[in-house]
TORKOL-4160 file (C-alpha; in steps of 0.2 Angstrom, whole numbers, padded with zeros to 4 digits, m for minus):
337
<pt num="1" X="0000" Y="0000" Z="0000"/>
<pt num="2" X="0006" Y="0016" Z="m0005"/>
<pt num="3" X="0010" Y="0029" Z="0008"/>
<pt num="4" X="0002" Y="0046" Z="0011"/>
<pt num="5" X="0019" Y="0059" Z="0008"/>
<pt num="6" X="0020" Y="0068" Z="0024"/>
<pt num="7" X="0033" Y="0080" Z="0019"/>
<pt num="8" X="0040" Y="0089" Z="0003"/>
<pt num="9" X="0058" Y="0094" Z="0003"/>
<pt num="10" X="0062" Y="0104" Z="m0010"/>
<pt num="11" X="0082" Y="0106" Z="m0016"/>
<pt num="12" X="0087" Y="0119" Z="m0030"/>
<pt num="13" X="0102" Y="0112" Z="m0038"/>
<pt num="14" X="0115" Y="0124" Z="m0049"/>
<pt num="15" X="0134" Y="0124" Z="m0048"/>
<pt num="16" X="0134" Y="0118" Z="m0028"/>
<pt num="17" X="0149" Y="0105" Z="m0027"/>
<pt num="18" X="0158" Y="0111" Z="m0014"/>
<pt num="19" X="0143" Y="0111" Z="m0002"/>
<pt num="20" X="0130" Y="0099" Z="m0008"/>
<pt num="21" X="0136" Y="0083" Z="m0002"/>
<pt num="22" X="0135" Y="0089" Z="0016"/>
<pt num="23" X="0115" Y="0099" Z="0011"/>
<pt num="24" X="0110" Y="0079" Z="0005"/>
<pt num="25" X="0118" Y="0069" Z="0020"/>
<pt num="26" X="0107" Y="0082" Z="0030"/>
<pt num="27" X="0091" Y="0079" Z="0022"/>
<pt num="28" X="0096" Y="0059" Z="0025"/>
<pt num="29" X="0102" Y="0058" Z="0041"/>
<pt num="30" X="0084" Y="0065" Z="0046"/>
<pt num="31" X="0078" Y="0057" Z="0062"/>
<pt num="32" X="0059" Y="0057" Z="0053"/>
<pt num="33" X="0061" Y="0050" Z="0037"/>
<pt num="34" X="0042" Y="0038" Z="0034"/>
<pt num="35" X="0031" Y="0048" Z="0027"/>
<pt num="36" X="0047" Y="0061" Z="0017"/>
<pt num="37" X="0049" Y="0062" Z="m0003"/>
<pt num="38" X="0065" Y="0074" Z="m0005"/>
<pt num="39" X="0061" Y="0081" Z="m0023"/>
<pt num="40" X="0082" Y="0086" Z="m0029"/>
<pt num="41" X="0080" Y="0098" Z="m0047"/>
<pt num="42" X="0094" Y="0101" Z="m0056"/>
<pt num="43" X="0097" Y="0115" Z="m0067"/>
<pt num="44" X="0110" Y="0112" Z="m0080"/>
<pt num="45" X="0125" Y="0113" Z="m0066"/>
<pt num="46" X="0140" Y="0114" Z="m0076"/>
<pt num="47" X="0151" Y="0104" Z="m0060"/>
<pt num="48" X="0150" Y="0089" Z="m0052"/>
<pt num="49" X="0135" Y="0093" Z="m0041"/>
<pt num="50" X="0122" Y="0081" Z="m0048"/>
<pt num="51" X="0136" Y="0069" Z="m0048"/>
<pt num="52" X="0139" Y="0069" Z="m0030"/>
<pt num="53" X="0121" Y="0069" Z="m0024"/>
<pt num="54" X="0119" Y="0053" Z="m0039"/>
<pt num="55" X="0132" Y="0044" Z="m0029"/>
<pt num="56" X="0122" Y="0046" Z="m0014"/>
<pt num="57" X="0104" Y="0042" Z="m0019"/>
<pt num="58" X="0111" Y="0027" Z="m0026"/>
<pt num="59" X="0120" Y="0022" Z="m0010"/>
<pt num="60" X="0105" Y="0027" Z="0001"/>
<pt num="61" X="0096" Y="0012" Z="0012"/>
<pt num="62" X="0083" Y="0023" Z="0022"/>
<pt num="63" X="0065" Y="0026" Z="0019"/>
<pt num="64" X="0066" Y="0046" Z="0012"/>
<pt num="65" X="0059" Y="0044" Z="m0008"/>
<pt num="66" X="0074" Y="0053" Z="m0017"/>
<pt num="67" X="0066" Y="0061" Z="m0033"/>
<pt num="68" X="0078" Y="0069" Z="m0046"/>
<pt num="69" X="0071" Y="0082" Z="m0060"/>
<pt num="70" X="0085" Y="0088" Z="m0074"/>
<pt num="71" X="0081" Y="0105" Z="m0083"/>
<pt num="72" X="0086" Y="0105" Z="m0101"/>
<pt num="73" X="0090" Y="0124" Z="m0101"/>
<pt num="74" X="0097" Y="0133" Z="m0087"/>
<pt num="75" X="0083" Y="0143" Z="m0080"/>
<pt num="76" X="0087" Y="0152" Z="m0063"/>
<pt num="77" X="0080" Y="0148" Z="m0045"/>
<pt num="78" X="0063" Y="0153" Z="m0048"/>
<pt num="79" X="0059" Y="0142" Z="m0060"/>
<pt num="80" X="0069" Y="0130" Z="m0052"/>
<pt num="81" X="0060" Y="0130" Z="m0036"/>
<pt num="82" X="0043" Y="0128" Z="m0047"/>
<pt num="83" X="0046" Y="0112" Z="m0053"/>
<pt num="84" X="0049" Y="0106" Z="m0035"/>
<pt num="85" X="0033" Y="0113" Z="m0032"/>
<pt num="86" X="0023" Y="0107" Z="m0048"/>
<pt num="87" X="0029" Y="0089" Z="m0043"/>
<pt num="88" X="0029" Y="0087" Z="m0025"/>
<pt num="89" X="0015" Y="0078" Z="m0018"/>
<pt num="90" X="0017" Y="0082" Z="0002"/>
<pt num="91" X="0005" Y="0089" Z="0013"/>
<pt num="92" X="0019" Y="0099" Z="0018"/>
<pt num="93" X="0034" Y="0108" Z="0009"/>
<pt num="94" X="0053" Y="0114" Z="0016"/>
<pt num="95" X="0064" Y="0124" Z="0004"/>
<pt num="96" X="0082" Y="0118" Z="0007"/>
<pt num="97" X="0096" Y="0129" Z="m0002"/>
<pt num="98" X="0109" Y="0115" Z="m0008"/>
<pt num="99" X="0124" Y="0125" Z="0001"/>
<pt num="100" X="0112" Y="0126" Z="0017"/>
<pt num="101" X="0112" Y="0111" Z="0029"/>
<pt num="102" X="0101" Y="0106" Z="0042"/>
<pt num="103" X="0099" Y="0101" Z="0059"/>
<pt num="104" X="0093" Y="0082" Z="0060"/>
<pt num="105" X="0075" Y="0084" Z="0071"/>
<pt num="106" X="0070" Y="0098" Z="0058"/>
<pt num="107" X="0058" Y="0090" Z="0048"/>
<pt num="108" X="0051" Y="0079" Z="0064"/>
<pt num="109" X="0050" Y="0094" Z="0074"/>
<pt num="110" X="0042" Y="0105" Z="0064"/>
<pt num="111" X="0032" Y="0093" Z="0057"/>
<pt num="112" X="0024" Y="0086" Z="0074"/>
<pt num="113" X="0024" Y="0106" Z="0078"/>
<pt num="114" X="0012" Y="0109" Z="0061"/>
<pt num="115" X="0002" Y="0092" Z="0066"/>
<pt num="116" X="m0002" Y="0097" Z="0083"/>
<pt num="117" X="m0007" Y="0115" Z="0079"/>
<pt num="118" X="m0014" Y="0113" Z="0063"/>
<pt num="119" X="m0003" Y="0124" Z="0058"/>
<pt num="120" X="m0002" Y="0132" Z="0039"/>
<pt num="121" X="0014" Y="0137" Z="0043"/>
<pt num="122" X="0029" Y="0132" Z="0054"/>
<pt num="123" X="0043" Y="0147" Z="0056"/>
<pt num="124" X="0059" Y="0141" Z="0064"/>
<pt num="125" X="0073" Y="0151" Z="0070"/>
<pt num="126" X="0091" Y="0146" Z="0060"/>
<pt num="127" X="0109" Y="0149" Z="0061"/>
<pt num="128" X="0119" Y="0162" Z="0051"/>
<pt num="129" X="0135" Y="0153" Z="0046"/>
<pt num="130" X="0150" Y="0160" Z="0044"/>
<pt num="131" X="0168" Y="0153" Z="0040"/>
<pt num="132" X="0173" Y="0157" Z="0059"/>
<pt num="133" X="0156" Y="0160" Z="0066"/>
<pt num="134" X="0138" Y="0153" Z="0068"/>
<pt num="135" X="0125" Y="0167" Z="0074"/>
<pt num="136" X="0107" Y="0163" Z="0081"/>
<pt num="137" X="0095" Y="0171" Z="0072"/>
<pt num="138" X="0077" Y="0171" Z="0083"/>
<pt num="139" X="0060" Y="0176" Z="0073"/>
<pt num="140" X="0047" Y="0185" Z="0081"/>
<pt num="141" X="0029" Y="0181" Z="0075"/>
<pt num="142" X="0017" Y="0194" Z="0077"/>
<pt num="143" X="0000" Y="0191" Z="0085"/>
<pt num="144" X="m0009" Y="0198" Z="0073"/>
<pt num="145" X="m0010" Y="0194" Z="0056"/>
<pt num="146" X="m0012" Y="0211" Z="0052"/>
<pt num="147" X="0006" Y="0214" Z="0054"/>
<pt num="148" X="0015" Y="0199" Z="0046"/>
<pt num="149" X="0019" Y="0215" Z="0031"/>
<pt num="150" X="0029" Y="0223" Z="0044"/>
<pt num="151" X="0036" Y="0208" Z="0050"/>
<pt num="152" X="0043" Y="0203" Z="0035"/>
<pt num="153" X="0049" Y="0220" Z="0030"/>
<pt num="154" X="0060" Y="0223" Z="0048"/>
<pt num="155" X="0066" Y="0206" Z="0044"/>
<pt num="156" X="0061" Y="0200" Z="0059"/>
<pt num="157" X="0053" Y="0186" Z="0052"/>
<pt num="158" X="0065" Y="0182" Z="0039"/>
<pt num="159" X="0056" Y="0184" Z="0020"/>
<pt num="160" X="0065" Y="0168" Z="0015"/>
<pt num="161" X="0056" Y="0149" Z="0011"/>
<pt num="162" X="0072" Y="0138" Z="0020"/>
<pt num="163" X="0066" Y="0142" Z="0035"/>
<pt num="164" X="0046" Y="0136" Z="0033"/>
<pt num="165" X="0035" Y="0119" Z="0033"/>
<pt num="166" X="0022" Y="0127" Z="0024"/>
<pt num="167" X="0005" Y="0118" Z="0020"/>
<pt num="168" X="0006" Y="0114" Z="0002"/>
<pt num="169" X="m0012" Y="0117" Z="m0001"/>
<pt num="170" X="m0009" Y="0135" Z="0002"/>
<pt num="171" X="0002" Y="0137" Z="m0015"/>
<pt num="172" X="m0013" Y="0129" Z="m0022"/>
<pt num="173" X="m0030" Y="0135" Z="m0017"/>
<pt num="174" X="m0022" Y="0151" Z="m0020"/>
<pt num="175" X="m0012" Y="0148" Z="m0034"/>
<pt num="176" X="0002" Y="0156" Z="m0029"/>
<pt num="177" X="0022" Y="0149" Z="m0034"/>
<pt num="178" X="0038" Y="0160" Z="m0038"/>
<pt num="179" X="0038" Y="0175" Z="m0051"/>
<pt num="180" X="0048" Y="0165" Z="m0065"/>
<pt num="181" X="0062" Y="0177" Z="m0071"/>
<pt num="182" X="0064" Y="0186" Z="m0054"/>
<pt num="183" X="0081" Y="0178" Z="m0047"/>
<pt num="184" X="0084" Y="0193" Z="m0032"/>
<pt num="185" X="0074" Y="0195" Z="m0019"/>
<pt num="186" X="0061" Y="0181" Z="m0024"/>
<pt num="187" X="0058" Y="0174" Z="m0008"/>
<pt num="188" X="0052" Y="0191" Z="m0001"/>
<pt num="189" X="0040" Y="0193" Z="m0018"/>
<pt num="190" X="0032" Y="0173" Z="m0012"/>
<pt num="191" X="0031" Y="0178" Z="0007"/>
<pt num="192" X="0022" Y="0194" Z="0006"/>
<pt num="193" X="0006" Y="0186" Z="m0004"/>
<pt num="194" X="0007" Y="0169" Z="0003"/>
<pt num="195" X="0006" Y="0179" Z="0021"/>
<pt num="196" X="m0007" Y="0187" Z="0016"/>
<pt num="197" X="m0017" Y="0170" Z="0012"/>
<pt num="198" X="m0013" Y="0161" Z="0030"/>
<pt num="199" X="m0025" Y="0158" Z="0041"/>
<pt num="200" X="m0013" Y="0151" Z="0057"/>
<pt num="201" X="0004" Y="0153" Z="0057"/>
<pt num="202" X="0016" Y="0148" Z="0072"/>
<pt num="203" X="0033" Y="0148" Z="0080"/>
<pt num="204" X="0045" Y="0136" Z="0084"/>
<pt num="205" X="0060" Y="0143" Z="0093"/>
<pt num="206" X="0073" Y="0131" Z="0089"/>
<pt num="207" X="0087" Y="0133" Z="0072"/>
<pt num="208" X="0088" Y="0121" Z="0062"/>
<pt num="209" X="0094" Y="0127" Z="0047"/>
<pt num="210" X="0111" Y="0133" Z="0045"/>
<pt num="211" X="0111" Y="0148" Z="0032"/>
<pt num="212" X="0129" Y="0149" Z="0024"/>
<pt num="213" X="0134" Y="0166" Z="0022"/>
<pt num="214" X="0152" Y="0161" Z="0013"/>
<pt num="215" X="0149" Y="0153" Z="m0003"/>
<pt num="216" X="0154" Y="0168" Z="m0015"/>
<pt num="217" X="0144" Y="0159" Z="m0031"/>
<pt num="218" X="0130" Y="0163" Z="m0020"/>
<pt num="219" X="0115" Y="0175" Z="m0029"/>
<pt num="220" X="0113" Y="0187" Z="m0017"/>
<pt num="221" X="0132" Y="0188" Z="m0017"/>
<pt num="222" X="0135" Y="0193" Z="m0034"/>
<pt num="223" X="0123" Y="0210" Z="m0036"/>
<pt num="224" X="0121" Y="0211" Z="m0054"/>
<pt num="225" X="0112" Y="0223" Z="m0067"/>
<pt num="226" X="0098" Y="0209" Z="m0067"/>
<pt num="227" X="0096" Y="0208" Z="m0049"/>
<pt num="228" X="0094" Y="0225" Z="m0046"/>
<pt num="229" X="0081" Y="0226" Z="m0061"/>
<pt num="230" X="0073" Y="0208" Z="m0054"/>
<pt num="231" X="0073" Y="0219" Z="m0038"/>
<pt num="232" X="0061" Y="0233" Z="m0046"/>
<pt num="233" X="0051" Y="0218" Z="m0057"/>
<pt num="234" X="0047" Y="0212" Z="m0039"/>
<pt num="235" X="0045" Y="0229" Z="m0031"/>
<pt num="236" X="0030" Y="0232" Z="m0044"/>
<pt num="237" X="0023" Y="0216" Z="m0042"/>
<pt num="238" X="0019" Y="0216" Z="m0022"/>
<pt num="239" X="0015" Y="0238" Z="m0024"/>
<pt num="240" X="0001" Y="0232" Z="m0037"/>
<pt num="241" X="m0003" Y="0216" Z="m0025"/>
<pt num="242" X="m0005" Y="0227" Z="m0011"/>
<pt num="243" X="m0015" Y="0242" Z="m0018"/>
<pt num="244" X="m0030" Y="0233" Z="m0020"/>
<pt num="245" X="m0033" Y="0235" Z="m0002"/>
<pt num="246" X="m0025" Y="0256" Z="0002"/>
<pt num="247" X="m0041" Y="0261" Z="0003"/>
<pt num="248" X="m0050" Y="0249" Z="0016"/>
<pt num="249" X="m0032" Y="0246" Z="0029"/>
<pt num="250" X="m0020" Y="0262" Z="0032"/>
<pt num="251" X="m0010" Y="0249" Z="0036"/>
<pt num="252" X="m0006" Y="0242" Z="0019"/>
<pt num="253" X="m0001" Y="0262" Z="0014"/>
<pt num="254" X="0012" Y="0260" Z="0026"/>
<pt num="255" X="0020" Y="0245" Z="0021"/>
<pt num="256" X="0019" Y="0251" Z="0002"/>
<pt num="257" X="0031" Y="0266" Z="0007"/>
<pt num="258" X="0043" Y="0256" Z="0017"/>
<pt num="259" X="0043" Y="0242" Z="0004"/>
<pt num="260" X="0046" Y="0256" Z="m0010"/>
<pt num="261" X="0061" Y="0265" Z="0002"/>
<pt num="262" X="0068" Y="0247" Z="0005"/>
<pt num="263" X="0070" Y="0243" Z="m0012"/>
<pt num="264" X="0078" Y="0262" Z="m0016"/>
<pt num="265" X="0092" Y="0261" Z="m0005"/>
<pt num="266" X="0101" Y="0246" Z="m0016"/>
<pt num="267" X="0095" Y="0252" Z="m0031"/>
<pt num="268" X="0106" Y="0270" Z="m0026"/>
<pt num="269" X="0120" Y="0261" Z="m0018"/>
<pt num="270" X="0123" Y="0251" Z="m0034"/>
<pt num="271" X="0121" Y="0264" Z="m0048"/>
<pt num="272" X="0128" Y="0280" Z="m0055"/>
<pt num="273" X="0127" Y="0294" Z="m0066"/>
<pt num="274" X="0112" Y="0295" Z="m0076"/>
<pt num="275" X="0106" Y="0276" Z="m0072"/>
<pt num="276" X="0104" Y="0283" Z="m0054"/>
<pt num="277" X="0095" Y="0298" Z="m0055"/>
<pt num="278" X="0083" Y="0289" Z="m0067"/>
<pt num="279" X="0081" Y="0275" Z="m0054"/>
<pt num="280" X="0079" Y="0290" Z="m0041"/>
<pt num="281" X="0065" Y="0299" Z="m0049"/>
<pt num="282" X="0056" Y="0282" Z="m0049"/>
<pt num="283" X="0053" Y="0288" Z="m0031"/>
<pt num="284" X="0051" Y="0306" Z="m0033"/>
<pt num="285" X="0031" Y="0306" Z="m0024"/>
<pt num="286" X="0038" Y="0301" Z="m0010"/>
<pt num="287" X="0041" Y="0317" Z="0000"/>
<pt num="288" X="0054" Y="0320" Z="0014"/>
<pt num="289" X="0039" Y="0317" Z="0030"/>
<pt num="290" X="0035" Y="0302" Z="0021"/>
<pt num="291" X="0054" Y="0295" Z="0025"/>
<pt num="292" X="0054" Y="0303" Z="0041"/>
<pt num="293" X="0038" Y="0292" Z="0048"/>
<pt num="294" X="0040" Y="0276" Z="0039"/>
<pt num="295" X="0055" Y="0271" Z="0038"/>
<pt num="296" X="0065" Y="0267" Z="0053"/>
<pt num="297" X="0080" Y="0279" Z="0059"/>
<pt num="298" X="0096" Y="0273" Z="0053"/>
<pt num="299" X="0110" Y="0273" Z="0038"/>
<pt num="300" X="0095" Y="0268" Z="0027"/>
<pt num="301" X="0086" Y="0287" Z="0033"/>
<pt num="302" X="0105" Y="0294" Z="0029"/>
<pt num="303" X="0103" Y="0286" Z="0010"/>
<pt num="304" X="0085" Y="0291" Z="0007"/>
<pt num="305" X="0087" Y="0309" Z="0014"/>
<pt num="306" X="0101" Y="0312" Z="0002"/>
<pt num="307" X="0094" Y="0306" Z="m0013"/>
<pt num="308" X="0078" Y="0315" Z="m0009"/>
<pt num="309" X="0088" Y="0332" Z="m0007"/>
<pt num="310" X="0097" Y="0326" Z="m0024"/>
<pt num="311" X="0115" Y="0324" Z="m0013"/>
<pt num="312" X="0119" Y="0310" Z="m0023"/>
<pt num="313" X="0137" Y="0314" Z="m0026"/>
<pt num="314" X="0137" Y="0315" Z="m0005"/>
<pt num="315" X="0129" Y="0299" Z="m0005"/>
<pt num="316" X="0141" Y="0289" Z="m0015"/>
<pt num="317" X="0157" Y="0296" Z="m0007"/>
<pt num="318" X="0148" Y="0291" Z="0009"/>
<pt num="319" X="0142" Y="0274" Z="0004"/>
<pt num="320" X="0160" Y="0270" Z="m0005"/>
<pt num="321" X="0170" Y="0275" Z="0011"/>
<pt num="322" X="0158" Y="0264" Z="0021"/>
<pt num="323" X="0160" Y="0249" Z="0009"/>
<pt num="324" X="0179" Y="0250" Z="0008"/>
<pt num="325" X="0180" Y="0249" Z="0028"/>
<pt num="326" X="0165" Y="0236" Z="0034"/>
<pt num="327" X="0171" Y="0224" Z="0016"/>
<pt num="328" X="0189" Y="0227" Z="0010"/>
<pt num="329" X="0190" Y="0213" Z="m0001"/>
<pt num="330" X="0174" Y="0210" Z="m0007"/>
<pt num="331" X="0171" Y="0217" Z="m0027"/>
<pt num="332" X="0155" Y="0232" Z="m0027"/>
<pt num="333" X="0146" Y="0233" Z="m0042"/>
<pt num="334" X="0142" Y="0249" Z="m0048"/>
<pt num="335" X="0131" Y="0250" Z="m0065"/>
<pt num="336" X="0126" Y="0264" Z="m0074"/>
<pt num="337" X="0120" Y="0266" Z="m0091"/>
C-alpha cells in the first residue's frame, strides 16, 4: 500500500559542489524519514553537483523517496523552485538551499509542531554561518495577522522559504508559486502574498537550518544589473498586490512606502550617473515626511534623505568610504547606463 507523503523537501540544484554533499547527508540523516519524498531539481550545473548527490541516492538504504528532476535549459531559482513545487506531492513543503544544511530533528519537529497545531505554517529560527562564526537568528511572529507585512519588512521574520513547513495546499487553493524570471529578492515577492493568504501561522523557537553566508557563487552575493532590475520587477509586483486594499487598511499604505524606500536604497548604492537619477526619480512622490515616519532611523534614513535632497554625489562618497572599511575585499558593483 502506497504511503500518504508527509513531507516535501524541495532542493534547487546549480553549480553547488563544494557544499552539496553535506546539504544531501542532511536531508538523510533526518531522524523522521516515513512519510518524506525529498524532490532534488537540477538546473543544468555545469560541475559535479548532480554527480555527487547521484552517488548518494544510489547508496541510500533509508525510507526518504529521493526524486531527481533535470532542466534541459538553465533557467534560474525561480523556475527551479517551481518544478519542486509542480511535482511534490506532500502535505507539507521545506525549501532547502543545496549550500544550506540542516539540523537532523528539523523535519520531525516541525512537522509534529504543524500536526499538533494545525498549523499552515511552521517558522523556525536558524543559524547564520559563517567561516569562523555561527550566529542565532530568533524570529518574532506577530500576533496579529495584520502585521505579518511589517514583520517581513523589519526582517524579523526572515522573507525567505528555507526556513518554513508550509502547507502545500496553500500554493494551491491560492495559486500562488515564484515570479519565473525574478532571481533577487524572490523569496520576499512569495512571502508577502502567501502571508497574506494564511490563516494560522506559528513559531517554533529552535534553528535548524544553518544559512551559509560564505559561498561567494551565491546570488545574493553577486549584485548584478539583473538583480537589481529583478529587484524593481518584484517591487511592482507586491506595490500592485498590495493596492488593492490602500483604501480599506491604512496599514497596507504604510508597508507600500517602506517596501518602496527598501528597495531604493540598493538600487542608489549600486548605480551611478544617469542610471541613478533615473532610478531615483522612480521615487520622486515620495516626500521627505514620508521617510521621516515610515522608515525606521538609521543609515537607510541617511541614503534616502540624500537622494531626496538630490545629494547624490554625498551619498556615494559616503556609501563607498563605508564599503571599503565594513568589506575590504569584497568586489562592489556599480552599473550605470
Amino acid at each position: 500500500m502506497k504511503h500518504k507523503i508527509a513531507i516535501s523537501v524541495i532542493v534547487p540544484v546549480y553549480n553547488v559542489e563544494k557544499y552539496v554533499g553535506r546539504c544531501i547527508h542532511s536531508i538523510m540523516n533526518q531522524t523522521y524519514t516515513e512519510n518524506v519524498e525529498c524532490i532534488i531539481v537540477d538546473d543544468c550545473a555545469q560541475d559535479s553537483s548532480m554527480r555527487i548527490i547521484e552517488e548518494l541516492v544510489s547508496d541510500y538504504k533509508g525510507n526518504i523517496c529521493f526524486k531527481l528532476y533535470y532542466h534541459k535549459n538553465n533557467q534560474g531559482i525561480t523556475v527551479t523552485r517551481n518544478t519542486g513545487l509542480s511535482v511534490s506531492t506532500g502535505d507539507y513543503i521545506i525549501y532547502i538551499d543545496s549550500d544550506d544544511y540542516c539540523e537532523p530533528d528539523m523535519l520531525e519537529k516541525m512537522y509534529a509542531k504543524a500536526v499538533v497545531e494545525n498549523a499552515d505554517i511552521v517558522i523556525a529560527d536558524y543559524w547564520e554561518t559563517y567561516l569562523n562564526k555561527e550566529i542565532y537568528k530568533q524570529q518574532i511572529i506577530p500576533q496579529k495577522k495584520s502585521e505579518y507585512p511589517n514583520a517581513l519588512l523589519r526582517g524579523t521574520m526572515v522573507p525567505a522559504v528555507w526556513n518554513k513547513l508550509i502547507r502545500r495546499e496553500v500554493f494551491i487553493e491560492n495559486k500562488l508559486n515564484f515570479f519565473e524570471g525574478i532571481d533577487m529578492g524572490e523569496d520576499t515577492v512569495l512571502m508577502h502574498r502567501l502571508f497574506f493568504y494564511v490563516h494560522k501561522v506559528v513559531h517554533l523557537p529552535m534553528a535548524f537550518v544553518h544559512y551559509v553566508r560564505y559561498n561567494s557563487n551565491s546570488y545574493c552575493w553577486n549584485m548584478s544589473r539583473k538583480s537589481l532590475c529583478d529587484m524593481l520587477a518584484g517591487e511592482k509586483i507586491l506595490v500592485d498586490f498590495y493596492s488593492r486594499f490602500i483604501t480599506t487598511d491604512n496599514n497596507i499604505r504604510a508597508v507600500v512606502y517602506r517596501l518602496r524606500m527598501q528597495n531604493q536604497i540598493p538600487l542608489l548604492l549600486h548605480s551611478k550617473g544617469q542610471l541613478q537619477k533615473k532610478w531615483n526619480s522612480l521615487y520622486s512622490d515620495i516626500k521627505m515626511i514620508d521617510i521621516l515616519r515610515f522608515y525606521p532611523l538609521g543609515a537607510g534614513t541617511i541614503i534616502l534623505l540624500l537622494a531626496k535632497m538630490n545629494m547624490l554625489p554625498v551619498l556615494n562618497g559616503l556609501s563607498f568610504i563605508q564599503h571599503r572599511l565594513l568589506h575590504p575585499k569584497r568586489k562592489y558593483s556599480v552599473y550605470a547606463e
